[in-house]
C-alpha positions in Angstrom: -6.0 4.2 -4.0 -8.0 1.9 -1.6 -7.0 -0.5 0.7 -8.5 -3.8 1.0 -7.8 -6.8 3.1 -7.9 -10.2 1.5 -8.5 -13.5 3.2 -6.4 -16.7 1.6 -9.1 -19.2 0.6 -7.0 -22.1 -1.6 -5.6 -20.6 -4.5 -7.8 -17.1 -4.6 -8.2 -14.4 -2.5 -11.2 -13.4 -1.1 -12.1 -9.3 -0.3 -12.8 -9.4 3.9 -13.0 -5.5 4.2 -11.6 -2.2 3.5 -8.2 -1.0 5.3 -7.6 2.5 7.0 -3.9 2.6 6.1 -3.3 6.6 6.5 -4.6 8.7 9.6 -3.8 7.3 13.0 -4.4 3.6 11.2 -2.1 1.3 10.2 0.7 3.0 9.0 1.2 5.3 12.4 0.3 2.4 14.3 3.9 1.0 13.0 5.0 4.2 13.5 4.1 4.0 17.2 5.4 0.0 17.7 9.0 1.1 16.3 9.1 3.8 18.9 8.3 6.6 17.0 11.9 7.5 15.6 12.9 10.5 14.4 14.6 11.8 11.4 15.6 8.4 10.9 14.0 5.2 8.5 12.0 2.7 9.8 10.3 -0.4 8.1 7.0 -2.6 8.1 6.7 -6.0 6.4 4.1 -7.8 5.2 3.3 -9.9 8.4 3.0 -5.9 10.3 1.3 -4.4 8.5 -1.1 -7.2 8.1 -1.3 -7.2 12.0 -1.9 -3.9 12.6 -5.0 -3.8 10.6 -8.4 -3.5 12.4 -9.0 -7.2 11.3 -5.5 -8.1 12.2 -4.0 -11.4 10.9 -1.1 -12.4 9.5 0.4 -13.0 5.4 -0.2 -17.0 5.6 -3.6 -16.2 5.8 -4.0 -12.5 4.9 -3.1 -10.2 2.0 -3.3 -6.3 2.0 -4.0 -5.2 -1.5 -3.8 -2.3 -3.3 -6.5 -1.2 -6.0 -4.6 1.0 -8.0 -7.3 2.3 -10.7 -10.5 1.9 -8.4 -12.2 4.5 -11.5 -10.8 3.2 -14.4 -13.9 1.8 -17.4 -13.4 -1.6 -18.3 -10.4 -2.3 -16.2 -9.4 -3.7 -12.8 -5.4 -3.3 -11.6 -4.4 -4.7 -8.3 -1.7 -4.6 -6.4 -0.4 -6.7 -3.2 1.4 -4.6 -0.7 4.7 -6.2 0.3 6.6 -2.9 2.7 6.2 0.0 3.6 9.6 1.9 4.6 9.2 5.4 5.9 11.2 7.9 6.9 9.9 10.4 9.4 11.2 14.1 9.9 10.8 15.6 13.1 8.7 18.8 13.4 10.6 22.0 14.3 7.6 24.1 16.0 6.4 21.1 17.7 8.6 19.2 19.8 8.0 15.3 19.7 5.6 15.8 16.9 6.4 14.8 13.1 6.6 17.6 10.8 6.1 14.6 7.3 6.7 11.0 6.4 8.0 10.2 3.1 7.5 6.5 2.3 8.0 3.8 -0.3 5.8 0.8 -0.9 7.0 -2.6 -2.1 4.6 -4.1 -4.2 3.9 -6.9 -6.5 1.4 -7.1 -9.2 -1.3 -9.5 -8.1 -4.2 -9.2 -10.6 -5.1 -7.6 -14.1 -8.2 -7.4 -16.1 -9.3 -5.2 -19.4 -11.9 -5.8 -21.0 -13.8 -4.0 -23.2 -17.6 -3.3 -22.2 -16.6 -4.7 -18.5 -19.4 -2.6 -16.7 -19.3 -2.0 -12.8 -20.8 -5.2 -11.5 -18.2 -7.7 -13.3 -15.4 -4.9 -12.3 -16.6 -5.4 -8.8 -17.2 -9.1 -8.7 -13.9 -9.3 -10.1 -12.2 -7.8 -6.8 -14.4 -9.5 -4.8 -12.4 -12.9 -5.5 -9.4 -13.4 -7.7 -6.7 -15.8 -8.3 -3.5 -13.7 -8.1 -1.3 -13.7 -10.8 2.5 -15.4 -10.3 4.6 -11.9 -11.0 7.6 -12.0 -8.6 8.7 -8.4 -10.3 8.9 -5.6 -7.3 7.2 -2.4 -8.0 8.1 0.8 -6.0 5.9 3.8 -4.9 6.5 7.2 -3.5 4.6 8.8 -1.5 3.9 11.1 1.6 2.3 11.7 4.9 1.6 15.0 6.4 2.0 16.1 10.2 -1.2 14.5 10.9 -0.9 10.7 8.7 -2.7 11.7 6.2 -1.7 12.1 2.2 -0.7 15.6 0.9 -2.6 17.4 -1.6 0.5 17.1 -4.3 0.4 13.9 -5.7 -2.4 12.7 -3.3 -2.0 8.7 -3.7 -1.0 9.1 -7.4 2.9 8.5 -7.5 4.6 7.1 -10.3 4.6 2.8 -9.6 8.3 1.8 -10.3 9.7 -1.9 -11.5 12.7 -2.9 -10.0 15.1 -1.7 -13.5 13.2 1.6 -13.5 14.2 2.2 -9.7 17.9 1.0 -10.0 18.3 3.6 -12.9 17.4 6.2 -10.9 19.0 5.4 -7.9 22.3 5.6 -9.7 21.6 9.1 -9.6 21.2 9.8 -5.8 
């Protein structure tokens, strides 16, 4: 699931570079700036995370989005990337270290494209620059970083994407 920073540019978005959100990147990085807390939630927004990319920036000019089928034939599924709330649990055998970080993303669809016969150069010029589609509908995603930021092997990057009615039913049973 990579990561890719997009620069505003009138009513598209343009592809700038890639973004190293796991490992001692981004996501620790806001990790570090909320005072690395313990066994308690913390939160990122848009305009943070944005920030804390190599490239920096901010959301009225930046976007960080997500492409969510990078291998799919004939197919491009994008993803803006809205939040990032995490919860980190402090490590038992090491002191001051995190032991895992469950998180949940906040996302928002921002492009689509099937097509049949769509070979790899359109499905690449097509994330190069699109025009983001108007869907105000959240989606959710689970996942989780190990001890040292990075994904775990179960589910690695490949959580189940929740609309806001999928998420409310389950939550009704937390």
């Amino acid at each position: 699931m990579p990561f890719s920073l997009y620069k505003v540019d009138g009513q598209d978005l343009v592809r700038v570079s890639r973004v190293n959100m796991v490992g001692k990147n981004t996501i620790y990085n806001g990790w570090i700036k909320h005072g690395r807390p313990f066994n308690q939630g913390w939160h990122m927004d848009k305009n943070e995370i944005i920030s804390l990319t190599e490239k920096g920036g901010a959301y009225s000019t930046h976007r960080i989005i997500i492409d969510l089928a990078p291998k799919a034939i004939g197919a491009v599924f994008l993803l803006e990337l809205l939040d990032i709330y995490g919860f980190t649990y402090a490590s038992d055998e090491y002191p001051g270290e995190p032991e895992w970080t469950p998180l949940m993303f906040r996302m928002r669809d921002a492009f689509r494209h099937a097509g049949v016969g769509m070979d790899a150069d359109r499905k690449a010029s097509l994330k190069e620059r699109f025009r983001p589609i108007n869907d105000e509908l959240d989606i959710f995603e689970f996942v989780y970083l190990r001890w040292n930021w990075n994904p775990g092997r179960v589910g690695q990057w490949n959580a189940a994407l929740l609309h806001s009615e999928a998420l409310q039913y389950f939550k009704q049973f937390l």
